[in-house]
C-alpha positions as CSV (number, residue, x, y, z in Angstrom):
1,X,107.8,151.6,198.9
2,X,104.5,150.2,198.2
3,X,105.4,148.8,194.8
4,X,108.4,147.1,196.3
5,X,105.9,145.6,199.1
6,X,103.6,144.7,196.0
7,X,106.3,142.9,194.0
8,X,107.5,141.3,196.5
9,X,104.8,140.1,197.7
10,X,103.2,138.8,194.5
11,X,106.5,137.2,193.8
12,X,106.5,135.4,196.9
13,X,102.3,134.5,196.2
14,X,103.1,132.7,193.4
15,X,106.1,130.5,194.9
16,X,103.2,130.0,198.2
17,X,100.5,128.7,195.4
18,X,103.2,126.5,193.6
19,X,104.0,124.8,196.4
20,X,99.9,124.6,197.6
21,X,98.9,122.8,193.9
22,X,101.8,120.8,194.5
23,X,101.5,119.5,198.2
24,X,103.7,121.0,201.0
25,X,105.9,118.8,202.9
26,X,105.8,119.7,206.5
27,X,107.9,120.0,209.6
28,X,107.7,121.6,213.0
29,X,110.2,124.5,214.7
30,X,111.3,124.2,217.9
31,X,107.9,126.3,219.3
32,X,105.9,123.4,218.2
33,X,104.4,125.2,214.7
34,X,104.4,124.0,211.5
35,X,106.1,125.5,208.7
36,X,106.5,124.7,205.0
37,X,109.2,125.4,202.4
38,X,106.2,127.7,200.7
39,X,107.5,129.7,204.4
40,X,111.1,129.5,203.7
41,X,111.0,130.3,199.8
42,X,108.3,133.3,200.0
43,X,110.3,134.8,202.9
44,X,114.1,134.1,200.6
45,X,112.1,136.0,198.0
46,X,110.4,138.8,200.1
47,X,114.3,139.5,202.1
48,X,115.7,140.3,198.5
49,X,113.5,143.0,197.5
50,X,113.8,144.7,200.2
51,X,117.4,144.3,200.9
52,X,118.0,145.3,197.9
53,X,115.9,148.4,197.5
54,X,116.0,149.6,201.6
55,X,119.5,147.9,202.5
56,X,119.5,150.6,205.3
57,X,116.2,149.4,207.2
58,X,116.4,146.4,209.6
59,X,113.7,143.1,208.9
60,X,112.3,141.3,211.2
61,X,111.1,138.3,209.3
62,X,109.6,135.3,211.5
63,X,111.6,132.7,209.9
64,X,114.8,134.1,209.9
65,X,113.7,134.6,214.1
66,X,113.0,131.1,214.6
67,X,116.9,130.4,213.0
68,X,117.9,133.2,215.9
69,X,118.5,136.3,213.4
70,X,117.3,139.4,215.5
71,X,118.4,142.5,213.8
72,X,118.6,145.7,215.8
73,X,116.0,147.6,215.7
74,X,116.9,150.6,217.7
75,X,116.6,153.1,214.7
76,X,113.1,153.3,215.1
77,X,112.3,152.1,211.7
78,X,111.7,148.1,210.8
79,X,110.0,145.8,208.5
80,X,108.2,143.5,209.7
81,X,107.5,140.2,207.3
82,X,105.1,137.0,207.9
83,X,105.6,135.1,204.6
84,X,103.0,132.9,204.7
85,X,100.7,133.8,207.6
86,X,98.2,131.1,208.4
87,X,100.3,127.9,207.7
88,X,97.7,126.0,209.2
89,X,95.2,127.1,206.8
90,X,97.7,126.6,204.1
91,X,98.0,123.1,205.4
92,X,94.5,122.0,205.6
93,X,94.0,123.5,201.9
94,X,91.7,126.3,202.8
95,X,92.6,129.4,201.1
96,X,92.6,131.9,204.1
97,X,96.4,132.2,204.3
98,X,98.4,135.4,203.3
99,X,101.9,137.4,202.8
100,X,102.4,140.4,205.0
101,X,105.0,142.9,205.0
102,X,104.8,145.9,207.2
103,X,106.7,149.1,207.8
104,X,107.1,150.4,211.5
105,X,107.8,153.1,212.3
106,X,108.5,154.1,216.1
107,X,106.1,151.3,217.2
108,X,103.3,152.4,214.3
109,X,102.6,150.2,211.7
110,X,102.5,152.6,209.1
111,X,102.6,150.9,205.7
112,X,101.8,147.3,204.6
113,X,100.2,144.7,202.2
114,X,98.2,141.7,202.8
115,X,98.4,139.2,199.8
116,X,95.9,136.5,199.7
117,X,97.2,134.6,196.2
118,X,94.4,131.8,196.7
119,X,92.1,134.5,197.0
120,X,93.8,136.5,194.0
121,X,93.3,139.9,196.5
122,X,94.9,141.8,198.4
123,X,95.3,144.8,200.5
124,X,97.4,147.9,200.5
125,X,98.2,151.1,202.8
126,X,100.3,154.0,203.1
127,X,99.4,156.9,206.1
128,X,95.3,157.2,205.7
129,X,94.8,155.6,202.3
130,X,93.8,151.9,202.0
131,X,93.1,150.2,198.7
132,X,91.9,146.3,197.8
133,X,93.9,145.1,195.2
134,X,92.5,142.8,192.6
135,X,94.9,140.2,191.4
136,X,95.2,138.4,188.0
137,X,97.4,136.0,187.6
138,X,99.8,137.6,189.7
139,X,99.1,141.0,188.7
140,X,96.9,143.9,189.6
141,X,94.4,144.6,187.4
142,X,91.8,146.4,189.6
143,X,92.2,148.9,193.1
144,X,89.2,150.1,195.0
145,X,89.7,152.4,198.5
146,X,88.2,150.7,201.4
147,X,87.1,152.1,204.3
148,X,86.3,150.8,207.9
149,X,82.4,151.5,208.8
150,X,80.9,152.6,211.8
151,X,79.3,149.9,213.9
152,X,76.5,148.0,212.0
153,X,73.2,146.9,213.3
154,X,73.4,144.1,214.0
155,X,77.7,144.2,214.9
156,X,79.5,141.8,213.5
157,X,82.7,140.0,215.0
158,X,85.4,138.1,213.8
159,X,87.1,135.7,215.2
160,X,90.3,133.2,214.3
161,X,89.2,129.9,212.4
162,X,92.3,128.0,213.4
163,X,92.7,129.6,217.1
164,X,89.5,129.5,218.8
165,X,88.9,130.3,222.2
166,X,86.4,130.3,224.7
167,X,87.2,133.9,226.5
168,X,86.4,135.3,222.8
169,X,83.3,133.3,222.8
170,X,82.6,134.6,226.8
171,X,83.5,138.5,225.8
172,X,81.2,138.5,222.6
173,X,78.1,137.0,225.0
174,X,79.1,140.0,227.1
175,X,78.9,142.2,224.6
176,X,75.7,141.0,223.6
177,X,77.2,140.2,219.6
178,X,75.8,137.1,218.2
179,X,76.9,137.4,214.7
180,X,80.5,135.9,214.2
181,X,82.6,135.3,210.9
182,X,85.4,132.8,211.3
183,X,88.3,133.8,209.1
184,X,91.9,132.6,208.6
185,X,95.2,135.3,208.8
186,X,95.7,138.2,208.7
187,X,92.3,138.6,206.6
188,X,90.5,139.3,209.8
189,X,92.2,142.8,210.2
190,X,91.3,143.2,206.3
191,X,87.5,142.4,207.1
192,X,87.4,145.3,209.2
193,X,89.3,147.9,206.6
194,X,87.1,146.9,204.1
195,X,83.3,147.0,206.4
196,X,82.8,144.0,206.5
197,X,82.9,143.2,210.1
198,X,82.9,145.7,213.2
199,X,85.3,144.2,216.0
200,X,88.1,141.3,216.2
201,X,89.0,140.0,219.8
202,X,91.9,138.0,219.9
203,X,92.7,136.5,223.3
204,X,95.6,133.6,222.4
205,X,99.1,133.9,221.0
206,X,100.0,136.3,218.3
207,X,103.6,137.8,216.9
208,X,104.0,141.3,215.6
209,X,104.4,139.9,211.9
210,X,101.1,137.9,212.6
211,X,99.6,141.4,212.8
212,X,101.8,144.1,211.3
213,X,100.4,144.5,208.1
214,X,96.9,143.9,208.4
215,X,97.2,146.4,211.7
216,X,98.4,149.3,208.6
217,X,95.5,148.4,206.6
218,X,92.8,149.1,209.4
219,X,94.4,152.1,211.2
220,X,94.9,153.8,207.3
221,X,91.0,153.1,206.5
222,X,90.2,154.1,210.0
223,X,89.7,151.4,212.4
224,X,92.5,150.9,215.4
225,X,94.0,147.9,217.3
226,X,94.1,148.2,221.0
227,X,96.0,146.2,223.2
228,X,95.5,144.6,226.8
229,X,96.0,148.7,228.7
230,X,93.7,149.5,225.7
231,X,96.0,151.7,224.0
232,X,96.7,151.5,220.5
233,X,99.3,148.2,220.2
234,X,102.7,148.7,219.6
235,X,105.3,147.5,217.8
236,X,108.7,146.3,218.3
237,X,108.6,145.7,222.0
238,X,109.7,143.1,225.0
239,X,106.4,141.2,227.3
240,X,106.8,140.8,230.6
241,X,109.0,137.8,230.4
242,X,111.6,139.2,227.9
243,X,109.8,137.7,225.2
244,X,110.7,139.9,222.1
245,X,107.7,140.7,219.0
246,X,104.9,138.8,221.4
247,X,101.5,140.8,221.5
248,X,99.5,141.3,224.6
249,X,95.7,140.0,223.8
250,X,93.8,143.0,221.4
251,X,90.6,144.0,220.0
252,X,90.6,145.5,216.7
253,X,87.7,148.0,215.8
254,X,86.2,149.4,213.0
255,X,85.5,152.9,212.9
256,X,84.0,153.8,216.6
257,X,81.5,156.1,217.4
């Protein structure tokens, strides 16, 4: 499965950086976002490798959402696909924006890959192994295991570039962290798989593909995401007002004591 989630996703990397060189045109869905036809193309490309190689196993792709296809997912088993994660980022020209496709499996993420193609990295998982992925022109020409580390001195935090907030800023004072990272997508979660950071509070909106993948790669090198009952979060569930694939607000750890 993970070479499918590879070649797809470097397939659908290369479309993103065409587009990116080029210049996206932009336009906004009904929730107000932007998206991009680098979205729309990467996540055409990303449905027909795995359709065709897992025809059986439902995808919840965030485009294909916003059009109103919501597949059932009552099996127990879904992918879960953010083509271009961090459109903002990928707006503004800043390279912090990635493709994600996850497995879940009742509510775990379990597998996933986190392509950064302006980066030329990425990051796999499968159960407990984790690997960073590096990319030559659109290939993999180097893999490394990665592993979440325990709580440095001094800890490190952080924090979304594009979604600031002032409760993050408020719960890090209380925590007494003063070292922060800014980071775009779903590289945050990657940060933490790879030791480079201890903890990630997210207190504003996020989707289950804005995390899916880059959840898999922490929990396999052994870090965790727990949501607002802190319990590890879940996947593939209804909030409080019916709203299907929202997250509660999370901290994601590194390895903990």
């Amino acid at each position: 499965m993970l070479t499918v989630f590879e070649t797809a996703a470097l397939e659908a990397g290369h479309a993103i950086i065409e587009i990116y060189r080029a210049g996206a045109t932009v336009s906004l869905k009904p929730d107000a976002s932007p998206v991009t036809e680098a979205d729309e193309r990467a996540e055409d490309i990303i449905l027909r490798h795995l359709r065709a190689h897992f025809p059986d196993i439902p995808v919840v792709a965030e485009e294909s959402v916003a059009a109103g296809v919501m597949p059932d997912i009552n099996g127990g088993e879904f992918f879960l696909v953010d083509p271009l994660d961090g459109t903002k980022e990928f707006i503004a020209q800043n390279a912090d924006f990635t493709v994600n496709i996850a497995l879940i499996r009742d509510g775990k993420p379990v597998a996933g890959i986190v392509y950064a193609p302006a980066r030329d990295v990425a990051y796999v998982a499968d159960g407990g192994h984790a690997e960073k992925l590096e990319i030559h022109d659109f290939q993999v020409v180097g893999r490394h295991p990665i592993h979440a580390r325990y709580p440095g001195t001094p800890v490190v935090a952080v924090a979304s570039r594009s979604h600031r907030s002032s409760d993050v800023e408020t719960y890090l004072d209380a925590q007494g962290i003063s070292g922060c990272r800014y980071s775009g997508s779903s590289l945050k979660f990657c940060l933490l798989a790879e030791g480079e950071a201890d903890i990630y509070p997210r207190f504003t909106r996020t989707m289950e593909w804005d995390t899916a993948a880059g959840d898999a790669i922490l929990r396999a090198a052994g870090g965790m995401t727990l949501g607002s009952e802190s319990e590890p979060l879940v996947y593939g569930k209804t909030n409080d007002n019916g709203e299907r694939f929202c997250n509660p607000h999370f901290i994601a750890f590194g390895r903990r004591p």
